[in-house]
mmCIF file of the N, C-alpha and C atoms, coordinates in Angstrom:
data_MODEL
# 
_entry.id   MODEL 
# 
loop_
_atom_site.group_PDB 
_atom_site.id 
_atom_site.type_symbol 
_atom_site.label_atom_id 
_atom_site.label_alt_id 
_atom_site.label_comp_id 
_atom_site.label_asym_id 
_atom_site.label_entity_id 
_atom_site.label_seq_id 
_atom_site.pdbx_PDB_ins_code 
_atom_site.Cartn_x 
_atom_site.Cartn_y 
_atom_site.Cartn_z 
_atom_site.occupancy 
_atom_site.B_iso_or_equiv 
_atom_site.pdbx_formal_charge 
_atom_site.auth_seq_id 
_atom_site.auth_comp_id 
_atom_site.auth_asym_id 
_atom_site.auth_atom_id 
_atom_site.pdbx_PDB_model_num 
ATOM 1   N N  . UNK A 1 1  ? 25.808 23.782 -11.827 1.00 0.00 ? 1  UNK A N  1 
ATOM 2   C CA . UNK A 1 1  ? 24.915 24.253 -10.791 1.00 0.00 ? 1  UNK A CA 1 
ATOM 3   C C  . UNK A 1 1  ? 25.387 23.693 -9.458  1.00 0.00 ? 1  UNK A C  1 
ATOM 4   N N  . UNK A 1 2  ? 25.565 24.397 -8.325  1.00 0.00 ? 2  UNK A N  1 
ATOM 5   C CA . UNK A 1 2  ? 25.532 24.159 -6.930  1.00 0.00 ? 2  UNK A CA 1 
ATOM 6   C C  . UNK A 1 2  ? 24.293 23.817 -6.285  1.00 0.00 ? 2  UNK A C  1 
ATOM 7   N N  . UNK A 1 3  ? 24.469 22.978 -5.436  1.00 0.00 ? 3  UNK A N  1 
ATOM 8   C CA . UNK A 1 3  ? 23.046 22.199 -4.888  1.00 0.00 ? 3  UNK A CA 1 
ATOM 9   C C  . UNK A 1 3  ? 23.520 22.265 -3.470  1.00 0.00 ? 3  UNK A C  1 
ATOM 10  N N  . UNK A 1 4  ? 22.455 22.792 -2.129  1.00 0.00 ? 4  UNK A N  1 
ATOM 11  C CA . UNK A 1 4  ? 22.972 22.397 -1.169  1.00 0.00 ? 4  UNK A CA 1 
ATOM 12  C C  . UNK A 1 4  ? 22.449 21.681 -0.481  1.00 0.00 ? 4  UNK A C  1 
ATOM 13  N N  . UNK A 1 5  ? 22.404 20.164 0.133   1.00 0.00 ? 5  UNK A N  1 
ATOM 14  C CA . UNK A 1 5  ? 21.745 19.011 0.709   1.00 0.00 ? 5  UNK A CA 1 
ATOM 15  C C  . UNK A 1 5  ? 22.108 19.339 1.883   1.00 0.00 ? 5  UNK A C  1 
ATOM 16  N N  . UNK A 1 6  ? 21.178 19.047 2.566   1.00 0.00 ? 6  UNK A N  1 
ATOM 17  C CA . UNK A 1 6  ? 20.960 19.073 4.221   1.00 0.00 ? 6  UNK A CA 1 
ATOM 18  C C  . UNK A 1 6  ? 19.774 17.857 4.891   1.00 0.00 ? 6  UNK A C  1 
ATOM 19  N N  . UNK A 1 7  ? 20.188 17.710 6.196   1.00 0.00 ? 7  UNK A N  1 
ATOM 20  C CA . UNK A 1 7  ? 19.299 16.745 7.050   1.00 0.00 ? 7  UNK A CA 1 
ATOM 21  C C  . UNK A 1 7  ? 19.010 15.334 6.528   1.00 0.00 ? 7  UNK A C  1 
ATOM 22  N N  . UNK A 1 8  ? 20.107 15.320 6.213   1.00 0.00 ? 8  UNK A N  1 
ATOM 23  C CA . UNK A 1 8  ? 20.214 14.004 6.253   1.00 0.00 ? 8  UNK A CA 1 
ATOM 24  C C  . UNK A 1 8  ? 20.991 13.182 7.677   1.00 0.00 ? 8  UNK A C  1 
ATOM 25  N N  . UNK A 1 9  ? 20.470 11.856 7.602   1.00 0.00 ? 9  UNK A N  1 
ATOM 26  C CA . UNK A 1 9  ? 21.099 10.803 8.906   1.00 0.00 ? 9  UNK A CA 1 
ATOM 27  C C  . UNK A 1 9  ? 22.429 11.190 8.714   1.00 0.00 ? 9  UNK A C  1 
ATOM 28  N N  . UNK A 1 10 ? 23.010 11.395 10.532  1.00 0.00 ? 10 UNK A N  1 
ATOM 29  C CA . UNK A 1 10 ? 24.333 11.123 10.795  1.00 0.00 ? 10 UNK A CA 1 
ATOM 30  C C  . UNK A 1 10 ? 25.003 10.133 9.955   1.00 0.00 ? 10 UNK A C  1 
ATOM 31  N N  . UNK A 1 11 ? 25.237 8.889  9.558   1.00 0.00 ? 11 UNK A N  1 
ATOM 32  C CA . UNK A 1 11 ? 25.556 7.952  9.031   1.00 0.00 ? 11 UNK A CA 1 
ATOM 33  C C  . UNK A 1 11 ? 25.751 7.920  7.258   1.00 0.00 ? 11 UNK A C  1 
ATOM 34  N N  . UNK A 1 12 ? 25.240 8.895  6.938   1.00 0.00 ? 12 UNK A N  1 
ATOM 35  C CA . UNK A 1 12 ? 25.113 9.419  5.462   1.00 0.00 ? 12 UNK A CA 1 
ATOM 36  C C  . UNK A 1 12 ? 26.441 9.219  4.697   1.00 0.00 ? 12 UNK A C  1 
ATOM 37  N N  . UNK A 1 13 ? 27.096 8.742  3.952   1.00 0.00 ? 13 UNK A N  1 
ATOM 38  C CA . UNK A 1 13 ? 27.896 8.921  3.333   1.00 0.00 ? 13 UNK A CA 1 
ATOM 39  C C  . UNK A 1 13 ? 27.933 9.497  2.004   1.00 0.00 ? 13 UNK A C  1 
ATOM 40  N N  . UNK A 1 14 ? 29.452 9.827  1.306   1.00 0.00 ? 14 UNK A N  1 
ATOM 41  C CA . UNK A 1 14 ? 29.516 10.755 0.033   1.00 0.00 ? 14 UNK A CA 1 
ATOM 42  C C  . UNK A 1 14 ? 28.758 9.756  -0.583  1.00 0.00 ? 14 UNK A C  1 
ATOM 43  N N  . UNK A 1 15 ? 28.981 8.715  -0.935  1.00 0.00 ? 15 UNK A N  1 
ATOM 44  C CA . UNK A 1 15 ? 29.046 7.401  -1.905  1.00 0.00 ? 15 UNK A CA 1 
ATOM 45  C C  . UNK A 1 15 ? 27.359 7.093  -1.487  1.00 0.00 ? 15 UNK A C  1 
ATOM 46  N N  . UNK A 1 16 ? 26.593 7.641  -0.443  1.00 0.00 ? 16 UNK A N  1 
ATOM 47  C CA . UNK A 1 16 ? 25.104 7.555  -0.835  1.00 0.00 ? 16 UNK A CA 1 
ATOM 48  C C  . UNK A 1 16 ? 24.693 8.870  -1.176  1.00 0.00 ? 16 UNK A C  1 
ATOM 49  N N  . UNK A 1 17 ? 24.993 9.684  -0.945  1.00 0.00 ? 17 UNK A N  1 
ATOM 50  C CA . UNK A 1 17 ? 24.407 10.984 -1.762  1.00 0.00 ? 17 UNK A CA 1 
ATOM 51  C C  . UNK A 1 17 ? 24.713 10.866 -3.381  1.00 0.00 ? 17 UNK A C  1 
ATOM 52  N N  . UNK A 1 18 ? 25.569 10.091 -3.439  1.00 0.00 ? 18 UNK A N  1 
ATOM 53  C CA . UNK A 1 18 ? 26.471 10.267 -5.076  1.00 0.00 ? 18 UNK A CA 1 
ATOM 54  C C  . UNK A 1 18 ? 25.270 9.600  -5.712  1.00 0.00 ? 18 UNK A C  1 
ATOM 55  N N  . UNK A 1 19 ? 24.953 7.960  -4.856  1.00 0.00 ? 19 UNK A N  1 
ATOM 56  C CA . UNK A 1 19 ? 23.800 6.888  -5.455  1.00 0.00 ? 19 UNK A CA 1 
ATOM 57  C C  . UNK A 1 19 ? 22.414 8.073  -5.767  1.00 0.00 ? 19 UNK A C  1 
ATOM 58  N N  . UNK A 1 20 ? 21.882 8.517  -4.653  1.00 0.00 ? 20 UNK A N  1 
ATOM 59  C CA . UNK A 1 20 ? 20.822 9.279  -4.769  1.00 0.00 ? 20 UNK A CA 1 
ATOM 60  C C  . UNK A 1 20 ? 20.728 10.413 -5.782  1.00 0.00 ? 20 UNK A C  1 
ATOM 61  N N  . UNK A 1 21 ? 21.816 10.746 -6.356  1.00 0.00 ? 21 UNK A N  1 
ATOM 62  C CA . UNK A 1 21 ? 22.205 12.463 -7.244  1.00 0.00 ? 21 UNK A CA 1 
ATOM 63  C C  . UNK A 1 21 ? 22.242 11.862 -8.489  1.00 0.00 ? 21 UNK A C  1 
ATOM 64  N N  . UNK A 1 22 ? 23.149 10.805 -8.994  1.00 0.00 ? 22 UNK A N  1 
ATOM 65  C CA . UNK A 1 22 ? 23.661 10.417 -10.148 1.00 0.00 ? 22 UNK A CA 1 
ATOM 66  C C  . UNK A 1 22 ? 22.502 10.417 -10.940 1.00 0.00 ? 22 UNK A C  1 
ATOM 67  N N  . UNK A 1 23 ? 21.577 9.786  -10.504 1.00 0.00 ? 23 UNK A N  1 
ATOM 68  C CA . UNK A 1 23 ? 20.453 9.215  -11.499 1.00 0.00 ? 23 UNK A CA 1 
ATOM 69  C C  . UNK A 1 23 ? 19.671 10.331 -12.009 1.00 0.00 ? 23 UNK A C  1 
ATOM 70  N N  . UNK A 1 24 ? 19.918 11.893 -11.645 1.00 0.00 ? 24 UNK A N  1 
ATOM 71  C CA . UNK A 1 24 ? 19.218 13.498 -11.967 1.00 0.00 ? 24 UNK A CA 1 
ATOM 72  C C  . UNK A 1 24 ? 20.585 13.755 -13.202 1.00 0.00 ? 24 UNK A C  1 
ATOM 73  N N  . UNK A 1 25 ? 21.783 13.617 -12.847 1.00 0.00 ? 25 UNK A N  1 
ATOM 74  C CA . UNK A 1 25 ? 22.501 14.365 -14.095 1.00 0.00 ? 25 UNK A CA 1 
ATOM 75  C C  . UNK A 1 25 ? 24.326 13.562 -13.441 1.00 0.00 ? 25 UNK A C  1 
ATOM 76  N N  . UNK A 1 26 ? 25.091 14.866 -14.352 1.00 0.00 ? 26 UNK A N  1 
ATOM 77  C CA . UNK A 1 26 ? 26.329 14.083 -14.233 1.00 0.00 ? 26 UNK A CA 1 
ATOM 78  C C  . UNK A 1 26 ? 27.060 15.456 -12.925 1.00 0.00 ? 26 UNK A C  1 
ATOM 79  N N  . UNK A 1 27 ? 27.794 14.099 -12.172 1.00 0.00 ? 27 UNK A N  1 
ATOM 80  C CA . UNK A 1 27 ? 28.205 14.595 -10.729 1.00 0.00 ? 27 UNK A CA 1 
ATOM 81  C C  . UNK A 1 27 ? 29.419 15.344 -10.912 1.00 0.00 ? 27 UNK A C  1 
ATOM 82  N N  . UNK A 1 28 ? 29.823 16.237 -10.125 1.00 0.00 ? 28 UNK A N  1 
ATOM 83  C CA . UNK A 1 28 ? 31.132 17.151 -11.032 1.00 0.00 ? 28 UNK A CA 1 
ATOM 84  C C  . UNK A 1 28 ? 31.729 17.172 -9.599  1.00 0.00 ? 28 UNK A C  1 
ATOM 85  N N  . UNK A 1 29 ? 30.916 17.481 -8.147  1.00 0.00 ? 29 UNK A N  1 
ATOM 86  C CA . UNK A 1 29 ? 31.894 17.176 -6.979  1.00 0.00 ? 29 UNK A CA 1 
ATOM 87  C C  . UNK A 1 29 ? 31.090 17.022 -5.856  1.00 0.00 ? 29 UNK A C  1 
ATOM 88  N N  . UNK A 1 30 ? 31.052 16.473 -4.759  1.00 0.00 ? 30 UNK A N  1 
ATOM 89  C CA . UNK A 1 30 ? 30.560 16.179 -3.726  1.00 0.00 ? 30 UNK A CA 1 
ATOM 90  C C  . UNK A 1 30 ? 31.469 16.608 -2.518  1.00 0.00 ? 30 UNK A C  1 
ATOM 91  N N  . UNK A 1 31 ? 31.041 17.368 -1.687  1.00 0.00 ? 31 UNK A N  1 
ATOM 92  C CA . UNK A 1 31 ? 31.840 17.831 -0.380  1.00 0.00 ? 31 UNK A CA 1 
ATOM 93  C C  . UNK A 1 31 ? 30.563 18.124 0.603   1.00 0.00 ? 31 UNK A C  1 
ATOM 94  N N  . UNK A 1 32 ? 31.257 17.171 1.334   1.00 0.00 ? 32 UNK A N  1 
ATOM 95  C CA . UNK A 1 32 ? 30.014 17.303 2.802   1.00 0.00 ? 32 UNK A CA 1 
ATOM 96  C C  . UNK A 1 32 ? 30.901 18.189 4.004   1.00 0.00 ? 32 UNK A C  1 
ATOM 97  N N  . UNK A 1 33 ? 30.172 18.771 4.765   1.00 0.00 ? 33 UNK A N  1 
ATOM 98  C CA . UNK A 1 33 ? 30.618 19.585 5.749   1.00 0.00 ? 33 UNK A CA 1 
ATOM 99  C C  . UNK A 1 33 ? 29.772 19.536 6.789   1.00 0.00 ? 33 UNK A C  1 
ATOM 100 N N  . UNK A 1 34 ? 30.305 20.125 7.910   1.00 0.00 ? 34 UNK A N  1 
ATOM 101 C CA . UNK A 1 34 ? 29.938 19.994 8.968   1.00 0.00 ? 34 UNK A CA 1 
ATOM 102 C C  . UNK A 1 34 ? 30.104 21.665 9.575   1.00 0.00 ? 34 UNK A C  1 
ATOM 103 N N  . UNK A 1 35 ? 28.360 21.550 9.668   1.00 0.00 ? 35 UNK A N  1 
ATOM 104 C CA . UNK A 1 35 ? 28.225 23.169 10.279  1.00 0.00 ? 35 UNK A CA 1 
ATOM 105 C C  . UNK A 1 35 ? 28.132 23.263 11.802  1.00 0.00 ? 35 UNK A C  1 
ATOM 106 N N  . UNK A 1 36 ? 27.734 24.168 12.187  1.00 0.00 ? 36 UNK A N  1 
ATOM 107 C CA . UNK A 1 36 ? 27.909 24.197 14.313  1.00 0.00 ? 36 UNK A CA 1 
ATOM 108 C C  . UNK A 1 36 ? 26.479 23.567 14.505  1.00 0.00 ? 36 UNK A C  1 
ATOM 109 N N  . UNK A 1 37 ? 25.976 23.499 13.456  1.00 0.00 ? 37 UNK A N  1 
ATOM 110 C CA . UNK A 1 37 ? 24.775 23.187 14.057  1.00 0.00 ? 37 UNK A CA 1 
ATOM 111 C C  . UNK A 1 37 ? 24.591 21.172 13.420  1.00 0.00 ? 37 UNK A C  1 
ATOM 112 N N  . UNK A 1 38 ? 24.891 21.147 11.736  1.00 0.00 ? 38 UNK A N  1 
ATOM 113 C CA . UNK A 1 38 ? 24.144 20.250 11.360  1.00 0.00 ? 38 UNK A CA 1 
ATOM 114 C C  . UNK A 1 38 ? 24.818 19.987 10.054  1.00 0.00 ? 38 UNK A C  1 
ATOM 115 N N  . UNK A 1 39 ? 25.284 19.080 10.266  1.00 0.00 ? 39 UNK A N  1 
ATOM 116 C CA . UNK A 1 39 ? 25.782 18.432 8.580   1.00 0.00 ? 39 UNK A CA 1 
ATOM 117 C C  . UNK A 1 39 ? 24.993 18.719 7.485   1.00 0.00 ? 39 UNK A C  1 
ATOM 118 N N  . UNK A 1 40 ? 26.156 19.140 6.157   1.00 0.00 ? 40 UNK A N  1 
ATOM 119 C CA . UNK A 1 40 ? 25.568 19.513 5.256   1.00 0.00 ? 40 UNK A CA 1 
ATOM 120 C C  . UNK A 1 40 ? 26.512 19.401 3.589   1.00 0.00 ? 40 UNK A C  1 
ATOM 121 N N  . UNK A 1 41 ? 25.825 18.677 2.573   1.00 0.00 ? 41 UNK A N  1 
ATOM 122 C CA . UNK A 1 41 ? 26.637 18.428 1.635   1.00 0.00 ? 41 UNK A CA 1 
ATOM 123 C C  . UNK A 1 41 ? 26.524 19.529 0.270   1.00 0.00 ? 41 UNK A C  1 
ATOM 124 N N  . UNK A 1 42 ? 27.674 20.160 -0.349  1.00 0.00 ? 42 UNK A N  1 
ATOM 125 C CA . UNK A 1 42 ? 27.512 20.970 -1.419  1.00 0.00 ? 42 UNK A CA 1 
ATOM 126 C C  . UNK A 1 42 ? 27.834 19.977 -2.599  1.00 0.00 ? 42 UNK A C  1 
ATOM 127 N N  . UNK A 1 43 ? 27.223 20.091 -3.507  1.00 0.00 ? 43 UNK A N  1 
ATOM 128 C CA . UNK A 1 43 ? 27.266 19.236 -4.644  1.00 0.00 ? 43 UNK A CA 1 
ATOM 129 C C  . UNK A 1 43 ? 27.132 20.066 -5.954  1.00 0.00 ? 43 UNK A C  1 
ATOM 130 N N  . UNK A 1 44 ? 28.538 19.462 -6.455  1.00 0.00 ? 44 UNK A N  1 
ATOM 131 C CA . UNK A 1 44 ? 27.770 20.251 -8.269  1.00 0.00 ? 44 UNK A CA 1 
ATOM 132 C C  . UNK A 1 44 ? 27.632 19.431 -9.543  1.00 0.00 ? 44 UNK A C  1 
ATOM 133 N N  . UNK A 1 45 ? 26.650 19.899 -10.276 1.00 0.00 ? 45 UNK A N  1 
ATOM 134 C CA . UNK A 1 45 ? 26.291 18.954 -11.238 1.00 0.00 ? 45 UNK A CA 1 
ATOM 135 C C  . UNK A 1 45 ? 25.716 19.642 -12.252 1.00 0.00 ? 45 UNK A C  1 
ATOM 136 N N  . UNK A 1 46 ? 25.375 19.461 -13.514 1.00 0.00 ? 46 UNK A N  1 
ATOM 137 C CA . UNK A 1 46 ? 24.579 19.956 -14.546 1.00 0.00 ? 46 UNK A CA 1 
ATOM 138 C C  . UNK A 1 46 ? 23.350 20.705 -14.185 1.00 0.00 ? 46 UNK A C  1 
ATOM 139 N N  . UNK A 1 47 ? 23.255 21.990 -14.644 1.00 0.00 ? 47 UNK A N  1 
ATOM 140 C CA . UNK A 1 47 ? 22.060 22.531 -14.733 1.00 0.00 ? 47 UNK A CA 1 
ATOM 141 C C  . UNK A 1 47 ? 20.528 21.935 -14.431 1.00 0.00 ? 47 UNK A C  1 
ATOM 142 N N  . UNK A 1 48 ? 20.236 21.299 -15.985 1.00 0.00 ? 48 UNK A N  1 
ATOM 143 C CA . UNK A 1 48 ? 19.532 20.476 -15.757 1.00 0.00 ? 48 UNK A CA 1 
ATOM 144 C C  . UNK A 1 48 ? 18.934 19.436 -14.700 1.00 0.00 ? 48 UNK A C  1 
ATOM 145 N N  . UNK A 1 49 ? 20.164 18.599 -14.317 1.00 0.00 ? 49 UNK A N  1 
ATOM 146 C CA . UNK A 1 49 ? 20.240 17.600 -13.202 1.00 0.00 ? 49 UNK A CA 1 
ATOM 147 C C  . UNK A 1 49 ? 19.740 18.312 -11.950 1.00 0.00 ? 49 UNK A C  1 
ATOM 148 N N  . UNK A 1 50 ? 20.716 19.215 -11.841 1.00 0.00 ? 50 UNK A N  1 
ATOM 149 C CA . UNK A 1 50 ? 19.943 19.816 -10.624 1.00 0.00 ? 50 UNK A CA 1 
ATOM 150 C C  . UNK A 1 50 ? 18.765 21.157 -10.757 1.00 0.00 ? 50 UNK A C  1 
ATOM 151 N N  . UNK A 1 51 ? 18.373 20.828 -11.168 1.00 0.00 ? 51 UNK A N  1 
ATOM 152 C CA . UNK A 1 51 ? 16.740 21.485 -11.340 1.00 0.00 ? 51 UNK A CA 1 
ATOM 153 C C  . UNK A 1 51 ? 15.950 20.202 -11.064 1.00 0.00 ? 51 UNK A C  1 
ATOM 154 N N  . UNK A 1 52 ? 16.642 19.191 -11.858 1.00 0.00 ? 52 UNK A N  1 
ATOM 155 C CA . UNK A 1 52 ? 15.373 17.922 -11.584 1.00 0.00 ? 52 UNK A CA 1 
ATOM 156 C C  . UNK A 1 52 ? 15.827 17.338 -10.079 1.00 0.00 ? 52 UNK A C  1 
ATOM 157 N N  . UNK A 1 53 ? 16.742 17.403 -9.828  1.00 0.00 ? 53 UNK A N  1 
ATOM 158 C CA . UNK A 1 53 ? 17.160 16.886 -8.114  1.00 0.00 ? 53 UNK A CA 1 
ATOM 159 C C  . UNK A 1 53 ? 16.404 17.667 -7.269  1.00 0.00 ? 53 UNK A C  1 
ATOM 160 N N  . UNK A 1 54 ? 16.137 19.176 -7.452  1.00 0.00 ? 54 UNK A N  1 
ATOM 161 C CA . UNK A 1 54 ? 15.548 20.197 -6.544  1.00 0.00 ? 54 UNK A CA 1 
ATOM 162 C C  . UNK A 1 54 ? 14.309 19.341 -6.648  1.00 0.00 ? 54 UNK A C  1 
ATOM 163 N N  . UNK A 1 55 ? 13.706 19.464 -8.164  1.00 0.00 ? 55 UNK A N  1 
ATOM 164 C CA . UNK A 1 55 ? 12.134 19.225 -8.171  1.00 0.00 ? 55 UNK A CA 1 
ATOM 165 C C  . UNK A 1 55 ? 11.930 17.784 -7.243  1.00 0.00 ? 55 UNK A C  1 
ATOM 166 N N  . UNK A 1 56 ? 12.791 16.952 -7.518  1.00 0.00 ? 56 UNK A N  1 
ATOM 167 C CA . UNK A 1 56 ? 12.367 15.434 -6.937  1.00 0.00 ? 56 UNK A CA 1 
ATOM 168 C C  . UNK A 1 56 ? 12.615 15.236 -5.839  1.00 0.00 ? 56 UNK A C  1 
ATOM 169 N N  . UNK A 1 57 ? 13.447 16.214 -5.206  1.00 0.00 ? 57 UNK A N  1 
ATOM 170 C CA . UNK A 1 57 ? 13.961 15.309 -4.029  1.00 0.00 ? 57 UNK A CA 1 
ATOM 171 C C  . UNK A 1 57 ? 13.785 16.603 -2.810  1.00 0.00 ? 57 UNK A C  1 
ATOM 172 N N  . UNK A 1 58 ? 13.283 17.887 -2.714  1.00 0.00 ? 58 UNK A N  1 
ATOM 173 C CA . UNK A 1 58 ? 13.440 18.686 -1.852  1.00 0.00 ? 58 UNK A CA 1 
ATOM 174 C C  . UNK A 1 58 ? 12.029 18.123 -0.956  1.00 0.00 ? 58 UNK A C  1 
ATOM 175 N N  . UNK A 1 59 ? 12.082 18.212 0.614   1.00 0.00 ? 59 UNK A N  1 
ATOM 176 C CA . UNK A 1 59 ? 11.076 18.161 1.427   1.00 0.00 ? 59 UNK A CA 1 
ATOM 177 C C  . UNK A 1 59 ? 10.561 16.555 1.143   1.00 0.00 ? 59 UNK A C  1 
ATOM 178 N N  . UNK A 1 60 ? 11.039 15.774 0.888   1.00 0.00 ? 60 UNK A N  1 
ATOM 179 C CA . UNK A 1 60 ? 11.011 14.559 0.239   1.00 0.00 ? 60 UNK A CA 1 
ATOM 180 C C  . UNK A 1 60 ? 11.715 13.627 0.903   1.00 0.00 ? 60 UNK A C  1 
ATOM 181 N N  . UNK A 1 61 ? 11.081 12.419 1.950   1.00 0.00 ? 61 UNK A N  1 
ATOM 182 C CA . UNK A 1 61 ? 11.795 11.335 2.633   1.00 0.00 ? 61 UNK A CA 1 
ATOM 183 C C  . UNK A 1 61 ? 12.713 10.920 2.083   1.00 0.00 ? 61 UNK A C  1 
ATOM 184 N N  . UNK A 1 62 ? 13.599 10.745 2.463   1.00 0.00 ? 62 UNK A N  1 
ATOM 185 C CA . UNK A 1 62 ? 14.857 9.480  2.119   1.00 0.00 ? 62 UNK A CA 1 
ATOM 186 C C  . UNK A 1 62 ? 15.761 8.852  3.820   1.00 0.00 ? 62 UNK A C  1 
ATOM 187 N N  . UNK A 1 63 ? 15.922 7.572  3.795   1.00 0.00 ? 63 UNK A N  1 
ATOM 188 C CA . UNK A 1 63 ? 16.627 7.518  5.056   1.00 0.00 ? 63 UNK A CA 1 
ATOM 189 C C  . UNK A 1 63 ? 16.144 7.705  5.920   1.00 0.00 ? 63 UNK A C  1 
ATOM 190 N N  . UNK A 1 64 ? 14.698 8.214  6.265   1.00 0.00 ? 64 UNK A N  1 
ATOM 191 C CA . UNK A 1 64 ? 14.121 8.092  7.545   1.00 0.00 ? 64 UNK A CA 1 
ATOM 192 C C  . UNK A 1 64 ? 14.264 9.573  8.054   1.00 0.00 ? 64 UNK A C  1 
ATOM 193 N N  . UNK A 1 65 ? 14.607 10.823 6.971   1.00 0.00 ? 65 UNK A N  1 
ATOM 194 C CA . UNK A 1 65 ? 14.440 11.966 7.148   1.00 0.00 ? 65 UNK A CA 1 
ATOM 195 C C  . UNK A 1 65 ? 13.798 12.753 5.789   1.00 0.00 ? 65 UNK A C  1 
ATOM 196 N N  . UNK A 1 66 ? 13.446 13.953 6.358   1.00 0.00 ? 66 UNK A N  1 
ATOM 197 C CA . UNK A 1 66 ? 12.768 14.635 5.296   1.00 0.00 ? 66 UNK A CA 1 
ATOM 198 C C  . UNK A 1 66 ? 14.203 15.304 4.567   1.00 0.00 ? 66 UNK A C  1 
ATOM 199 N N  . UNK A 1 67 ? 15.016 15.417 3.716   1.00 0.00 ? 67 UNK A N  1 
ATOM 200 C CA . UNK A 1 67 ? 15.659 15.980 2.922   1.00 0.00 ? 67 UNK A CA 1 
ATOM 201 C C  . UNK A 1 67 ? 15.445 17.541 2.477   1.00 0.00 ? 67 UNK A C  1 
ATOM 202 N N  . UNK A 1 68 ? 16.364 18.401 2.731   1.00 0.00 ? 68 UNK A N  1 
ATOM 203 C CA . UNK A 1 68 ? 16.520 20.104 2.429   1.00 0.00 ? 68 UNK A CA 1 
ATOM 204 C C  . UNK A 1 68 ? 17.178 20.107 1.103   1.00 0.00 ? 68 UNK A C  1 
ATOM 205 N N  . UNK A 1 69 ? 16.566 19.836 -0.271  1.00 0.00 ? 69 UNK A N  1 
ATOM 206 C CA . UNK A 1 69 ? 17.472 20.251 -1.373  1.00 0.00 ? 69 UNK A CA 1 
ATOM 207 C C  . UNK A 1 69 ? 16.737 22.063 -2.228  1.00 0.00 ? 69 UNK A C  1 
ATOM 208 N N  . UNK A 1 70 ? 18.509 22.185 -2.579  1.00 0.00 ? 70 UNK A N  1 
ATOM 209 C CA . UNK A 1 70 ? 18.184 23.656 -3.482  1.00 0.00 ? 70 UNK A CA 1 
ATOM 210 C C  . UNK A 1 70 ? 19.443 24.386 -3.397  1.00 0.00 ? 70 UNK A C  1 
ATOM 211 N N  . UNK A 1 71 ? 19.024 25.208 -4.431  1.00 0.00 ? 71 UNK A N  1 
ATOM 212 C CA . UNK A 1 71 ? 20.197 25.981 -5.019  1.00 0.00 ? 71 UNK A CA 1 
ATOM 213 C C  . UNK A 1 71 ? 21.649 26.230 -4.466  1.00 0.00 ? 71 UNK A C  1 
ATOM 214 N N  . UNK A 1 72 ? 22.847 26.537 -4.110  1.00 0.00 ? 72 UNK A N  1 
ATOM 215 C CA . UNK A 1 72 ? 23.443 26.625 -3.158  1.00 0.00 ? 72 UNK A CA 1 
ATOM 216 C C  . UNK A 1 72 ? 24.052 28.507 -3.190  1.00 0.00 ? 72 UNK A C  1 
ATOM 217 N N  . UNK A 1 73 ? 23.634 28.973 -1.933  1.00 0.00 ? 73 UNK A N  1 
ATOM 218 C CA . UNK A 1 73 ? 24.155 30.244 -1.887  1.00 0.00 ? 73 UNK A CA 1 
ATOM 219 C C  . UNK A 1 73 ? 25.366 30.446 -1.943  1.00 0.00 ? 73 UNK A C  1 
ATOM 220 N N  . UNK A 1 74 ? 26.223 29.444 -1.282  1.00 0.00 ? 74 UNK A N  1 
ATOM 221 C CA . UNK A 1 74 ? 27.903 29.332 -1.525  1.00 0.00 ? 74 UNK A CA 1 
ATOM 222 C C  . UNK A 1 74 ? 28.838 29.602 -2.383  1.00 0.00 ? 74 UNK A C  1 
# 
């Protein structure tokens, strides 16, 4: 499954999204990008995992921002 994370702090690294993801399922790739507007990380991982990452973590503080998780159209 593709997951696409958004709004998170400038300062964000792969290696904290990885901390925050791992513990939903097993991580298969992490690539953050940078859109015209607003950084943004595609992540893939198990089905499962990410159904429970959507459920737990979308619209959901972390870092001192509200977090954009879900499916990835990409």
């Amino acid at each position: 499954m593709k997951l696409f994370v958004a709004n998170f702090e400038d300062s964000t690294t792969l290696a904290d999204l990885a901390l925050l993801l791992e513990k939903f399922g097993h991580l298969e790739a992490i690539r953050m990008k940078q859109g015209e507007k607003r950084r943004y990380a595609l992540i893939e991982m198990d089905a499962y995992g990410g159904e429970r990452a959507i459920a737990e973590l979308d619209r959901k503080q972390w870092q001192g921002t509200r977090l954009e998780v879900a499916e990835s159209r990409f």
